[in-house]
C-alpha positions as a Python dict, from the first residue, in 0.01 Angstrom:
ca = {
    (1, 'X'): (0, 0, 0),
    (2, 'X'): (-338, -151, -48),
    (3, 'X'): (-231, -363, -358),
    (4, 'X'): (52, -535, -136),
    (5, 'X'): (-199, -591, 143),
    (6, 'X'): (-452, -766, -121),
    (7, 'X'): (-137, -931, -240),
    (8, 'X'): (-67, -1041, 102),
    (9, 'X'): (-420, -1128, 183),
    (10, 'X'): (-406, -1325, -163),
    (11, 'X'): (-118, -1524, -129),
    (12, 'X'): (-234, -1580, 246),
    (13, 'X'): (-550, -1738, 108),
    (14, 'X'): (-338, -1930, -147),
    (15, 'X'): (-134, -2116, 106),
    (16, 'X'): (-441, -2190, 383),
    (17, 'X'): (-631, -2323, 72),
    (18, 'X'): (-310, -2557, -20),
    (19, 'X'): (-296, -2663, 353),
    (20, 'X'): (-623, -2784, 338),
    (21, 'X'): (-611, -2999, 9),
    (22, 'X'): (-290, -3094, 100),
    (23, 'X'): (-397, -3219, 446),
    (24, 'X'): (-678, -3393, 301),
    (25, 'X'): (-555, -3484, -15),
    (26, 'X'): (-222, -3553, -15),
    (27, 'X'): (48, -3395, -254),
    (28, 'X'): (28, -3572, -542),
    (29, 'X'): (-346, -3551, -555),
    (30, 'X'): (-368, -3222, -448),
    (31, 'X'): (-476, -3016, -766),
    (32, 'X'): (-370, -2626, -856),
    (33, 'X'): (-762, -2588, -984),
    (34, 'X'): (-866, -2684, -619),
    (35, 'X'): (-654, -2506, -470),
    (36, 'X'): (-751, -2205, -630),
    (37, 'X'): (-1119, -2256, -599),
    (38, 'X'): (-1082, -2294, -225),
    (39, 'X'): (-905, -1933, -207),
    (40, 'X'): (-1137, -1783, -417),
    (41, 'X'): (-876, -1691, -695),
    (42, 'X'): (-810, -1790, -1071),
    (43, 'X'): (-511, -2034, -1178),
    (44, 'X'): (-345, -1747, -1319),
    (45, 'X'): (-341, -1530, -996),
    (46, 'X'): (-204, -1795, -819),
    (47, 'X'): (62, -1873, -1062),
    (48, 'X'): (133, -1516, -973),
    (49, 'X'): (220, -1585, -619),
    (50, 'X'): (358, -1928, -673),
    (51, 'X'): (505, -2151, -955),
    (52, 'X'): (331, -2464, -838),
    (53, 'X'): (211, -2763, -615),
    (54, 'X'): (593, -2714, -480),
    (55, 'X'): (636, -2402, -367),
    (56, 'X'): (320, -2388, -197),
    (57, 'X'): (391, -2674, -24),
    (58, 'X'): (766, -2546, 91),
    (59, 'X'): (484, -2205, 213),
    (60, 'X'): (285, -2456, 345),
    (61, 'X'): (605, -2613, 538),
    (62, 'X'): (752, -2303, 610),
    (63, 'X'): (410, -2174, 804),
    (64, 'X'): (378, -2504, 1000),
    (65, 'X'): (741, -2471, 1087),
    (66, 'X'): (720, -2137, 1205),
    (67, 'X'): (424, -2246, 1448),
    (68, 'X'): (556, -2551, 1595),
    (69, 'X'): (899, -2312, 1687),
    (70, 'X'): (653, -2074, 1835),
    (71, 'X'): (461, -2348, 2032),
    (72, 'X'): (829, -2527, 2134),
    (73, 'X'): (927, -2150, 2270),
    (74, 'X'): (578, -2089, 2513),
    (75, 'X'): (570, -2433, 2625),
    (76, 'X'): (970, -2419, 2724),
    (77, 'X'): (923, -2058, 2869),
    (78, 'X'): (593, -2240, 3108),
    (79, 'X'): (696, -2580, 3217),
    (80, 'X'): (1106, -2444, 3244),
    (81, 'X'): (1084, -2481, 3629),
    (82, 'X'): (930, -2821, 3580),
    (83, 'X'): (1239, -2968, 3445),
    (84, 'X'): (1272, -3177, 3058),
    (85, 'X'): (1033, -3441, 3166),
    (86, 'X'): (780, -3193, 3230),
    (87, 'X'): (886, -2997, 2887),
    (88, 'X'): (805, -3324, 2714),
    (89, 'X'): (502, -3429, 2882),
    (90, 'X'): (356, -3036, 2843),
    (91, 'X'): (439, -3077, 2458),
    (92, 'X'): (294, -3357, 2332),
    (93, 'X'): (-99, -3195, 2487),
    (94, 'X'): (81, -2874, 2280),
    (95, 'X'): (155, -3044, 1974),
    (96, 'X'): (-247, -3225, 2055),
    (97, 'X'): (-398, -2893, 2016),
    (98, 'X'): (-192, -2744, 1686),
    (99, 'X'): (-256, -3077, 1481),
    (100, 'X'): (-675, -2993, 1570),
    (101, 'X'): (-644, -2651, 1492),
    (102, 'X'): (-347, -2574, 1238),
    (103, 'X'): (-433, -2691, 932),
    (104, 'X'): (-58, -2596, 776),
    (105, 'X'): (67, -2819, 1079),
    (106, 'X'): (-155, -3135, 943),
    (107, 'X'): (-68, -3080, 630),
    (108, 'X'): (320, -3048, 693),
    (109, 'X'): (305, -3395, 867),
    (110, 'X'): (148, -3529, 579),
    (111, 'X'): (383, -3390, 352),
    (112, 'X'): (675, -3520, 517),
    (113, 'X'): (523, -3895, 489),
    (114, 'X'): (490, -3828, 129),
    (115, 'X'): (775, -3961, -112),
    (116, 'X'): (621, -3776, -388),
    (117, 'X'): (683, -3441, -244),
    (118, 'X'): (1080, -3363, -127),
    (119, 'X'): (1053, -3096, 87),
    (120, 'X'): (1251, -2808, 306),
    (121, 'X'): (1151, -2957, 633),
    (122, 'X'): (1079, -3276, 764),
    (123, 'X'): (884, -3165, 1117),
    (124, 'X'): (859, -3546, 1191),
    (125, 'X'): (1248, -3495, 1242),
    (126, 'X'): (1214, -3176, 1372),
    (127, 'X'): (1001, -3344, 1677),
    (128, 'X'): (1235, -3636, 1698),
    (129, 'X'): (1521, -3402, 1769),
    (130, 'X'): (1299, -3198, 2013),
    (131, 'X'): (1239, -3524, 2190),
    (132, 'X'): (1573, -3632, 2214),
    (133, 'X'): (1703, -3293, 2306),
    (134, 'X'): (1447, -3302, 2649),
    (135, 'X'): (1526, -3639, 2693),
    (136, 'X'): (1913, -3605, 2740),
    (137, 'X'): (1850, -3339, 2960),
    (138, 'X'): (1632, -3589, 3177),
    (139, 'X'): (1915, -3823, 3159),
    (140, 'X'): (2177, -3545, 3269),
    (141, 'X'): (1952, -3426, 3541),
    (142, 'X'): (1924, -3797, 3665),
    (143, 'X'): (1576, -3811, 3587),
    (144, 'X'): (1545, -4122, 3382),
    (145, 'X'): (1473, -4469, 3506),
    (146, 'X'): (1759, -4678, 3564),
    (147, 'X'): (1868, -4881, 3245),
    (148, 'X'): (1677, -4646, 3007),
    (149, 'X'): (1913, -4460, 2768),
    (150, 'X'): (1795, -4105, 2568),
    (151, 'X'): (1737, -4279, 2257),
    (152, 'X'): (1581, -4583, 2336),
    (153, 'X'): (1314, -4401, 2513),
    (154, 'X'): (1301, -4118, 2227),
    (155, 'X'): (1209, -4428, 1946),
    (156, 'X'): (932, -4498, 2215),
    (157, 'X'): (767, -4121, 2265),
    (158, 'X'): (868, -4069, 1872),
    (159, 'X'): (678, -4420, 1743),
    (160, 'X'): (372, -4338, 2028),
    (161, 'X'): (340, -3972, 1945),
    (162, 'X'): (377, -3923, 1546),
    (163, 'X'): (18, -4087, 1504),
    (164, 'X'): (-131, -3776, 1775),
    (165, 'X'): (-291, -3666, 1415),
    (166, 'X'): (-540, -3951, 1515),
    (167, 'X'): (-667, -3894, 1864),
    (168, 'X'): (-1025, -3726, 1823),
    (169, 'X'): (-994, -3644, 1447),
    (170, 'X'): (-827, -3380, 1476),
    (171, 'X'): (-1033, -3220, 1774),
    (172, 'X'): (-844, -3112, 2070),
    (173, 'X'): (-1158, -3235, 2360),
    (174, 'X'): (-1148, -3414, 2639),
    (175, 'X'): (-1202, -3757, 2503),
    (176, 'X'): (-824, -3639, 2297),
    (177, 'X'): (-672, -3568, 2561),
    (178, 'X'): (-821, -3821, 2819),
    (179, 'X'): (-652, -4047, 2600),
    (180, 'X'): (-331, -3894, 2589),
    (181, 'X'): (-304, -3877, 2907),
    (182, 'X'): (-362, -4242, 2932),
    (183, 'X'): (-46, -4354, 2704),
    (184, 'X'): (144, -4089, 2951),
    (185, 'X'): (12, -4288, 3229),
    (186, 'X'): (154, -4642, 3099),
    (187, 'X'): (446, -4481, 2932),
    (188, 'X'): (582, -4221, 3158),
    (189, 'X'): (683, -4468, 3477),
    (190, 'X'): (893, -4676, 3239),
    (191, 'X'): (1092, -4417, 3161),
    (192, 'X'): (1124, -4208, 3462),
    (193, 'X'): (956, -4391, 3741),
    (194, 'X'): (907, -4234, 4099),
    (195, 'X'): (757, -3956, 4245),
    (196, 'X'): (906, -3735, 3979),
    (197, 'X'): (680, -3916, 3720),
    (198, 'X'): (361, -3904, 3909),
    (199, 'X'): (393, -3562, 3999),
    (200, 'X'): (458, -3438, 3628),
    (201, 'X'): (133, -3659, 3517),
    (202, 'X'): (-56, -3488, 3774),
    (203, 'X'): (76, -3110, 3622),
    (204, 'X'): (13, -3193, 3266),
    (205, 'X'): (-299, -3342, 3297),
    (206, 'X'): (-458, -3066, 3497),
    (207, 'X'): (-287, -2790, 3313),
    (208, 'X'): (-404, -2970, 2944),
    (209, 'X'): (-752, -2949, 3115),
    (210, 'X'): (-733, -2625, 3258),
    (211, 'X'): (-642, -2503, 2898),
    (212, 'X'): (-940, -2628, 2774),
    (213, 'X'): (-1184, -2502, 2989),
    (214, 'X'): (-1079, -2170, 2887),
    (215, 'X'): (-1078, -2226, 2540),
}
């Protein structure tokens, strides 16, 4: 039992580490001697855990994927009564806060821009669909301006919201989130104008800030 939990804590240390150099890095430049320093282990013990750069980037994939699901599942379960709109608004202030604080999310988004590494998951798809997915729903639920069809205004949301690694380096403040709030506030009425947009600015905003208070 306490070998498998070293191995566990091991190979946990293994794939943080490759997060990080990944992140930074990039895959191709990412090197196993790095990685290793950065968890504290030799080459060899993490050849035990993993045969490469590859499979601790599918690891470092897998992690980020299983986050984002997570993150997808809470914000669904809060904002349900608020409708898709709401869902999509409350997600992007989610997805804000895991790209400042999960490194394995970083580096997945990184990895999925890279043409050098061809991996399991591609969460810049995986958020596309998401998108889509809420804004359908919108459209069913007669929510959406009129003239604006599901996908046109997913390209928009997708092309405004993939560069979120950006806002604040990577740290989920105020000034972040000020200024997500602000594309929300230009974006949102063109897409579902009305009361119905106001009022779901209004909840995210003061939610997103509400969250961070208590942080």
């Amino acid at each position: 039992m306490v070998k498998q939990e070293r191995a566990a804590r091991t190979r946990e240390s293994l794939v943080h580490a490759a997060a990080e150099v990944f992140a930074e890095e990039g895959f191709t430049a990412a090197s196993i001697a790095e990685i290793s320093r950065r968890a504290g282990v030799t080459s060899g013990a993490l050849h035990f855990h993993f045969d490469g750069k590859t499979s601790l980037a599918l690891a470092v994939e897998e992690r980020a994927g299983r986050a984002l699901r997570e993150a997808a599942a809470v914000q669904g379960e809060r904002d349900r009564a608020g409708g898709p709109l709401r869902v999509l608004v409350g997600s992007t202030y989610t997805m804000l806060s895991l790209l400042a604080e999960d490194v394995a999310v970083r580096a997945a988004f990184a990895l999925c821009a890279d043409t050098t590494h061809s991996g399991r998951m591609d969460l810049r798809r995986q958020w596309r669909a998401w998108v889509e997915e809420l804004l359908v729903g919108a459209e069913r639920a007669g929510l959406l301006a009129e003239g604006v069809s599901p996908q046109d205004a997913t390209d928009l949301v997708v092309a405004l919201t993939v560069g979120l690694d950006g806002l604040g380096g990577f740290e989920a403040d105020q000034e972040a989130r000020q200024l997500l709030h602000r594309i929300w506030t230009v974006v949102l009425p063109g897409i579902a104008g009305g009361e119905a947009a106001a009022a779901v600015l209004v909840e995210a905003f003061v939610e997103a800030f509400d969250e961070e208070e208590t942080d």
